[in-house]
N, C-alpha and C positions, 0 to 999 in steps of 0.2 A: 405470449407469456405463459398461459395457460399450460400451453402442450410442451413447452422446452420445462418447465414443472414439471411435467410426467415423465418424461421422456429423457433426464440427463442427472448423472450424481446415483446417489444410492432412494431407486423407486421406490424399494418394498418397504425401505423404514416411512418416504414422504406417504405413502399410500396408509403403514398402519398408524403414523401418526395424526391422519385426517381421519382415521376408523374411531381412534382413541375416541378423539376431542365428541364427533357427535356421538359414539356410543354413551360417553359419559353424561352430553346433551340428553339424551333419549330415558339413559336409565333414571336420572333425575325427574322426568317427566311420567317412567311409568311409576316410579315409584310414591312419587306425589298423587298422582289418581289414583292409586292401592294402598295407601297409607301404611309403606312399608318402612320399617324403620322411623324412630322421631324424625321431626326437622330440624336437630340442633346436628344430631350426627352426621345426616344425610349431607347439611351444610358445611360442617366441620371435614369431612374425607376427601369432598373434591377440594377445599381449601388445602389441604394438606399434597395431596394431590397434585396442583399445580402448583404448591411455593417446592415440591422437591423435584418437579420437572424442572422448571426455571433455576434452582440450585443446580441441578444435573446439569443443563445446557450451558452453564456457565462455567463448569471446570472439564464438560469436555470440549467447548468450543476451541481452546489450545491445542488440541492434540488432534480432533475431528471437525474443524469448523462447520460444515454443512450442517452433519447431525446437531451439532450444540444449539445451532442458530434454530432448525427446525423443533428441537425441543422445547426452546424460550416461548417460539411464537405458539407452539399449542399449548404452553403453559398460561402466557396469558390470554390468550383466550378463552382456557377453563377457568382462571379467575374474574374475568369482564362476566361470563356468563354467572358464575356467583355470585358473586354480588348484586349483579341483574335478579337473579332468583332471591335472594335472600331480603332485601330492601325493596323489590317492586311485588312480588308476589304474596312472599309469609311475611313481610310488616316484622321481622326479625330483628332489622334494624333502620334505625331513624331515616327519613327521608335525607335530612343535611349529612348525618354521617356517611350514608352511602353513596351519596354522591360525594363526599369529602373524598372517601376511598378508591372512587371511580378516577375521579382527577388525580390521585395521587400514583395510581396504575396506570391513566395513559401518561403522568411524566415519566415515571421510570421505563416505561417501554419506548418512549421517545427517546429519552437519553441513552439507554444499549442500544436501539438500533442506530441512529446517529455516532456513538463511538465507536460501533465495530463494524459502522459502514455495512451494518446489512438490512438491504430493502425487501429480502425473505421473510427477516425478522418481521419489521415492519405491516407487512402485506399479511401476514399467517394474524399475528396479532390483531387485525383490523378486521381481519376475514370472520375468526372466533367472536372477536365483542358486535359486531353488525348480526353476528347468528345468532345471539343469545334471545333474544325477543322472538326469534324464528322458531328455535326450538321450546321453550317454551310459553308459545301462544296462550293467552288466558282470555279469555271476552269483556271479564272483568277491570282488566287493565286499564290504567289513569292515561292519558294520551298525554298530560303532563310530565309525568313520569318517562315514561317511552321516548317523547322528543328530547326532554334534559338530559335524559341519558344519550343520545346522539348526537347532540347539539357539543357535550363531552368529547367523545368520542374522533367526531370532527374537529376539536379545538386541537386534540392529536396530532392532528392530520395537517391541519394548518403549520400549527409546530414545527412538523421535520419538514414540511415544505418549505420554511422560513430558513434549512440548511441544506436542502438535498431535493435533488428535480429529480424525485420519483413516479413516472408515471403510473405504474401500477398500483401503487398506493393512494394517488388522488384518484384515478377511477375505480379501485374499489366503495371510497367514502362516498362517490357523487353517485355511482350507479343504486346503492342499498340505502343509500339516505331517500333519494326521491323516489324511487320503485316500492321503500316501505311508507313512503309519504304517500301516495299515490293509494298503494292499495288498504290504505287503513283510512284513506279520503272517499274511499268507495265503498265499504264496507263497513265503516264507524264514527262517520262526520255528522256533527250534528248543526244545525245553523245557529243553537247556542252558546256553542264553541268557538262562534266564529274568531273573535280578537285575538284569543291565544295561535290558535291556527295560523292567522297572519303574522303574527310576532314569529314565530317558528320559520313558517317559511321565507320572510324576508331574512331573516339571520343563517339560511343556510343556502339561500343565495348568495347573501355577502360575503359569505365564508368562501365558496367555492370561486368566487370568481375575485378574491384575493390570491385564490391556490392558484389561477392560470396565472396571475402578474407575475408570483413567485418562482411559477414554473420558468418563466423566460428571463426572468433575471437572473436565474442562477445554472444556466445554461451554463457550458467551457467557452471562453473566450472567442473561440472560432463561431460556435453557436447561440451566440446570447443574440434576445431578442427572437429566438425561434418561437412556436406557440404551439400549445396542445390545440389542434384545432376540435376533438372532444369537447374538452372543455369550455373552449372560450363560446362555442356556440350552442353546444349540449346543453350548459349550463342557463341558460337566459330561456329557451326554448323549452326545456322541460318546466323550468320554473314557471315562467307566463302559460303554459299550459293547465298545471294546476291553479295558478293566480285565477284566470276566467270562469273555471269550475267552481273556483272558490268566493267570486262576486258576482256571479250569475245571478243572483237573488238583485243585486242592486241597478239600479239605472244608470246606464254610461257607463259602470262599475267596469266593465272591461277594456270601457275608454282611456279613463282615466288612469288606470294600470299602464295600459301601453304607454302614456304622457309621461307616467312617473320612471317606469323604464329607460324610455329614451332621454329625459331628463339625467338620470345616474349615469347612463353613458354617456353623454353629451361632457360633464362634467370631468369623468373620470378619462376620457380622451385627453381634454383638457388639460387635467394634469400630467399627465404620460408626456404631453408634448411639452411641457413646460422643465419638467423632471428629466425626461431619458429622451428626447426627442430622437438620439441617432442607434442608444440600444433597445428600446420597443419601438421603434418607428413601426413594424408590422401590426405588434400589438394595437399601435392607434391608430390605424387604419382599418381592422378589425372591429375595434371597439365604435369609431366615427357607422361603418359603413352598419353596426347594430343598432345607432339612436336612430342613424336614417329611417331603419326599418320599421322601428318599434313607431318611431314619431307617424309615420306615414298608415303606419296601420290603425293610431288612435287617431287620426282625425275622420275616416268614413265613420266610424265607431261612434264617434261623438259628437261628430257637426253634422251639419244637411249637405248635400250635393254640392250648392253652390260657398257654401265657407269650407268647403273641402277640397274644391278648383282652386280657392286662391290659396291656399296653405300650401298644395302641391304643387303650384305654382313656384310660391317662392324655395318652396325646398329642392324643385330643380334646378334654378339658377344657383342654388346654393352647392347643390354637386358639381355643377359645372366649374364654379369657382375651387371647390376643392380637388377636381380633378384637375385642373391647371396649376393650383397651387402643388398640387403631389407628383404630377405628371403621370395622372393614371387615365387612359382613353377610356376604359370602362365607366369610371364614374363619369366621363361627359357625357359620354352616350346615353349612362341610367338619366343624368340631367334632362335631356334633352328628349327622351320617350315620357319622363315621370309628368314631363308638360302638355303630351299631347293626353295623358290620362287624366289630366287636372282640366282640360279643354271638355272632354268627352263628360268626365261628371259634370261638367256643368251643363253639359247639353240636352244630357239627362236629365236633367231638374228643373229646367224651364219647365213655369206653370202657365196656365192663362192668365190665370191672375197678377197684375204688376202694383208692386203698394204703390200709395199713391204720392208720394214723398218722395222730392225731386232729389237727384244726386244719391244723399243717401238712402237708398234702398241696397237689399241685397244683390238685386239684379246688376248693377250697373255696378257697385263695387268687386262685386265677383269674378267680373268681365276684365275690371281693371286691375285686376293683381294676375291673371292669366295674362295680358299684356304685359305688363311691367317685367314677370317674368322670363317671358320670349325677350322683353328689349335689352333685359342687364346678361339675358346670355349673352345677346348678337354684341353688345358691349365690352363682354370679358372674350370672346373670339376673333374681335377686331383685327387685334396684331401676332394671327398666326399666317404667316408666309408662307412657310415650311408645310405645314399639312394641308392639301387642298380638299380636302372633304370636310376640314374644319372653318377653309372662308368660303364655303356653300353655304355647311351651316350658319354661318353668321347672317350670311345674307338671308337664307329662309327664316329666322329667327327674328332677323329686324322686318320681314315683312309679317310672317304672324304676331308679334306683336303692335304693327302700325292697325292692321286688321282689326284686330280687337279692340285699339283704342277707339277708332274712325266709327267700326260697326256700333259696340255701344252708346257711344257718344250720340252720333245720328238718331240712335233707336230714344234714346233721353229726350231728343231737343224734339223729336216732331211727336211722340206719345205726350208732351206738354205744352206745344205752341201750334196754332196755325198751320197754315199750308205755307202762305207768305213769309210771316215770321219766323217756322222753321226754317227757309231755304235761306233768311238772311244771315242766321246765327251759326247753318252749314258753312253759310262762307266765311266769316268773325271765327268758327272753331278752325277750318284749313289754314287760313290765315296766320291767325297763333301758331299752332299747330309746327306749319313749316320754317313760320320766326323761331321760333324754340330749339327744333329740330335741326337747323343752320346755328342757333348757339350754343348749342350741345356740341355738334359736330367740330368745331375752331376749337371748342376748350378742352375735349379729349384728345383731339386727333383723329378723330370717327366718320375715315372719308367714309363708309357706305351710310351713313346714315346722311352727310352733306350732299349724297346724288340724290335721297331720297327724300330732300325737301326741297329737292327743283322740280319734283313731281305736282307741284303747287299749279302751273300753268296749265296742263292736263285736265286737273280737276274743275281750275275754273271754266274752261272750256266745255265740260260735260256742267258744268252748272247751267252756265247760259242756255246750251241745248235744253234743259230740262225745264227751266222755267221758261223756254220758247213755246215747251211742247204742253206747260199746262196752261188752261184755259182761265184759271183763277186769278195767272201772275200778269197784270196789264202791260207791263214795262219794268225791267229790271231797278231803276231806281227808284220803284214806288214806296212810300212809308222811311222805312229807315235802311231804305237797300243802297242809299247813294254813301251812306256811312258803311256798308258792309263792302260794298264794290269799291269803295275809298280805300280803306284799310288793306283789302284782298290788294290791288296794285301796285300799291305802297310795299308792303312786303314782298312782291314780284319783282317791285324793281331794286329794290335794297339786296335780294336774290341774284338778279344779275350785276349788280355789278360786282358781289363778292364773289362770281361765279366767272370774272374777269380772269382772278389768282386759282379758281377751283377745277370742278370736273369736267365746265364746257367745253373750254379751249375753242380748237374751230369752230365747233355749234353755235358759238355766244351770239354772232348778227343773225344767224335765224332764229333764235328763242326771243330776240331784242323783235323780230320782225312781226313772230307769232302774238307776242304779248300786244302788241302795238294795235294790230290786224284786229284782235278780239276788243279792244279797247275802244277801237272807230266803230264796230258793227253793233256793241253795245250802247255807244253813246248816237247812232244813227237811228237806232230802236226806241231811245226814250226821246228823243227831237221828232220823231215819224210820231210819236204818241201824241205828244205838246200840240205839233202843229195840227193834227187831226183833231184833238178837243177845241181849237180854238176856230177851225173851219169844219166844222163834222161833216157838211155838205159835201164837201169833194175829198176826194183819195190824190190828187194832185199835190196838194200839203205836203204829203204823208212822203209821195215818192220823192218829191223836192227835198225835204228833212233829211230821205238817204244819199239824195246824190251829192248835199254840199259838203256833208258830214263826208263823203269817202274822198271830195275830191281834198278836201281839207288837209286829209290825212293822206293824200298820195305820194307827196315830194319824200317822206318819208322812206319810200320803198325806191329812191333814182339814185 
C-alpha cells in the first residue's frame, strides 16, 4: 500500500502534502519551546489552516479527485493534531469540549470518506490524528488524555469499518494504538496507574477485534467471510503481550489473563456459529483455534503440573471432537499430540510424596482425566473407516487410556492395602473394569473397546502367576480372594458368552477352554492347601487334591 502511495497519481503534491502536515506538526512544536507568537494565534492559524484545506479539497475533489481527497486527509489531520495541542497541552480548552470536538471531527471525516468512497481520505486522516501526540511529545502529558483521545479516534475506525473493509485503515489504528501503548508502557507506566491502563487496553482490544468481524462481513459476496489474518491474530497477541507486562506484579495475573481471553473467544466463537455459521465459518475457526490457545496457555500458568495434565487432557479430546465436527485433520492431530503433552507434565510432577487421602488426591485424579481423555478420543474415532491412520489412532488411544486407568488404579489399591488385599481388589477392579468396558462397547457400538475387554482372561492368568510367585499369598482363595476370584469368572464367563455374537467367533471353544484350564489349577491350588493343613505330615494330600481336582475337570477338554 505504502509504495503504490508513492509510486502512482500525481507524487510531488502526495509528497508536499505529507511535508505540509509535519512541517506544520514541527513548527507548532518549535514554536511552543521558543515562545513565538501567543497561543491563541499560533492555535487560531493552523485552525484556519486546515478548515481552508478541507474547503479546498472539497470543491476540487469534482474536478481533481485525487488531489481533493489528499487535501481533506491532510486537512484533518492538521485539525486532530489541534485540538490535540490546544486541549491536552495549553489547557486552552475544557477537557469535555475537546473531546466533544475531537468526536465531532472523526464523524465528519467518517462520513466524507464513506460518501466519496475514499479510503486515501480515510488512511491520511488517521495517519495525521495517530501523529499528533508524536509530534508533539510532552512528559508532562495526562495518559488519560492521550488514550481518550485514541480510544476517539479508533471509535472512527470502528465506524467506517461498520461500512467499508478497509484494510489499510484498520492497520493503521491497530499498529499506532498498540506500538504508542506499548512504548509510553515502557517509558511512563506507573503501577499506580494501573486500573485505568486496563480499562484502556481492554477497550481497544475490543475495539479491534470487532474491526476483524467487520472486516469479513463486509467482504463482496464472492469473499465474505474472508479474514484479515493481521488482525484477527495480531490483535490478541500484541494485546496479551502488554496484558502480562501489565500484571506481572500480580500472582497468576498472567494466568488468569490467558483464562479470561480464552473465555471471550470461546464465547464469541460461539456466537459467530450461532449467527453466521456458513459466512464467518473461517472466522470461527480462527477464533475456536485462539481460546484453544489462550486456554492451554493459562493452565501451566496457573495450576501445578498434574491439574495441568488433566486440563490438557480434556482439551485434546476436545479438539478431536471439533476436528471431526469441522473436518479438519489438523486439529485431530493438535488433539491427539496436546495428550501426549498433558501425559509428560504430569510425569514431570510426580513427587515422592503421595497425600495420604485415598481416591481423592491429585495424584490419582490427574492420572484419571489423562485417561478419560485418550478413552473419549479412541470413542469419537471409533467410526472412521475411511481414514486408517485414524482407526490406529483409536486403537492407540483406547490402549493409552486403559493404561492409565489400570496403572493409577493399581498404584491406589496397593500404596493402601496389603500385599493380599491388594491383589484381591486388582482382581474386583479387572473385573468391573471389563463388565463396564463390554457395556460401554453394546451401547455405543465400540467394537475395539469390546475386544478389549476379552483381554480379562490374560490378566487373570498373570494374576494367578503372580500370586503363585509371592511367598505371602498361601492359596488364592485365602481371606476374601474366593469373592474376588467369584466375581473375576463370573464376568469371564458373562464375556464369553456375549463374545458368542462378538469378536471371538472361531476362538470362542479355546478362550471357553482357557478360562476353564485356569479355573481347575486354581481350584487344585486351594484343595492342595486345605488338604495339606489338615495332614501337614505328608505332601501326599496335597498331590491327591491336584490330581482329583484335574481329573475332575478333564471330560471338559473330550
Amino acid at each position: 500500500m505504502a509504495s503504490a502511495f508513492f509510486t502512482t497519481g500525481n507524487v510531488v503534491a502526495k509528497v508536499g502534502a505529507i511535508l505540509l502536515f509535519f512541517g506544520v506538526g514541527f513548527l507548532m512544536k518549535y514554536a511552543a519551546d521558543r515562545a513565538y507568537f501567543p497561543i491563541e494565534v499560533r492555535v487560531a492559524a493552523v485552525a484556519m489552516l486546515g478548515i481552508a484545506l478541507l474547503a479546498g479539497g472539497v470543491l476540487l475533489r469534482r474536478r481533481q479527485e485525487a488531489y481533493g481527497t489528499l487535501l481533506q486527509g491532510v486537512a484533518f489531520g492538521l485539525l486532530f493534531l489541534n485540538v490535540f495541542v490546544a486541549a491536552n497541552l495549553y489547557q486552552m480548552l475544557p477537557l469535555v469540549l475537546g473531546f466533544a470536538i475531537m468526536l465531532g471531527l472523526v464523524l465528519i471525516a467518517g462520513v466524507l470518506a464513506v460518501a466519496q468512497d475514499s479510503r486515501v481520505l480515510a488512511t491520511l486522516g488517521s495517519v495525521g490524528g495517530f501523529l499528533a501526540p508524536v509530534l508533539t511529545a510532552s512528559s508532562d502529558g495526562s495518559h488519560l488524555q492521550l488514550f481518550t483521545y485514541y480510544a476517539l479516534l479508533n471509535l472512527g475506525v470502528l465506524g467506517i469499518a461498520w461500512f467499508k473493509a478497509w484494510r489499510e485503515l484498520n492497520l493503521v489504528g491497530f499498529l499506532f494504538t498498540f506500538v504508542m501503548g506499548a512504548a509510553w508502557g515502557i517509558f511512563a507506566y506507573r503501577p499506580e496507574v494501573y486500573l485505568s491502563t486496563q480499562f484502556f487496553l481492554g477497550l481497544f482490544f475490543v475495539l479491534y477485534v470487532a474491526v476483524a468481524i467487520l472486516y469479513a462481513l463486509r467482504q463482496p459476496l464472492r469473499l465474505r467471510g474472508y479474514v484479515d489474518a493481521s488482525l484477527v491474530f495480531g490483535v490478541p497477541l500484541a494485546a496479551f503481550a502488554l496484558q502480562a507486562a501489565l500484571v506481572s506484579q500480580f500472582a497468576h495475573g498472567v494466568g488468569t489473563s490467558a483464562a479470561v481471553v480464552a473465555a471471550f473467544y470461546f464465547l464469541l466463537a460461539a456466537v459467530l456459529w450461532r449467527r453466521w455459521p456458513t459466512e464467518l465459518g473461517l472466522l470461527f475457526k480462527c477464533f475456536t483455534a485462539l481460546a484453544i490457545g489462550f486456554a492451554s496457555v493459562a493452565v501451566p500458568l496457573a495450576l501445578d503440573g498434574r491439574s495441568t495434565a488433566a486440563v490438557w487432557a480434556l482439551q485434546g479430546a476436545a479438539l478431536v471432537w471439533l476436528g471431526l465436527r469441522q473436518r479438519e485433520v489438523l486439529s485431530r492431530i493438535a488433539g491427539l499430540l496436546l495428550q501426549v503433552a498433558a501425559a509428560t507434565a504430569f510425569l514431570l510432577s510426580i513427587e515422592q510424596h503421595v497425600a495420604d487421602r485415598a481416591v481423592f488426591n491429585a495424584f490419582f485424579l490427574g492420572a484419571l482425566m489423562v485417561s478419560l481423555g485418550g478413552l473419549l478420543s479412541s470413542a469419537l474415532l471409533r467410526n472412521r473407516p475411511k481414514a486408517h491412520w485414524e482407526a490406529a489412532a483409536c486403537a492407540v488411544a483406547l490402549a493409552w487410556g486403559l493404561i492409565w486407568w489400570f496403572g493409577a488404579s493399581l498404584f491406589e489399591l496397593h500404596r493402601l492395602l496389603s500385599v493380599q488385599q491388594g491383589l484381591n481388589a486388582s482382581l474386583l477392579l479387572f473385573a468391573g473394569s471389563a463388565w463396564l468396558m463390554s457395556a460401554v462397547a453394546r451401547r455405543l457400538s465400540w467394537p475395539q473397546l469390546g475386544v478389549a475387554s476379552l483381554g480379562l482372561l490374560p490378566v487373570l492368568g498373570f494374576m494367578a502367576l503372580v500370586q503363585w510367585l509371592l511367598p505371602a499369598v498361601v492359596h488364592p482363595f485365602a481371606g476374601w480372594g474366593v469373592l474376588a476370584w467369584g466375581a473375576a469368572f463370573a464376568v469371564q464367563y458373562r464375556l464369553l458368552y456375549l463374545g458368542q455374537l462378538g469378536a471371538l467367533h472361531a476362538g470362542l471353544p479355546v478362550w471357553h477352554q482357557l478360562t476353564l484350564t485356569l479355573a481347575a489349577v486354581l481350584s487344585a491350588w486351594s484343595l492342595a492347601w486345605v488338604a495339606s493343613s489338615w495332614w501337614p505330615s505328608g505332601g501326599e494330600a496335597a498331590w491327591l487334591a491336584w490330581g482329583l481336582c484335574l481329573v475332575f475337570w478333564s471330560p471338559a477338554y473330550c
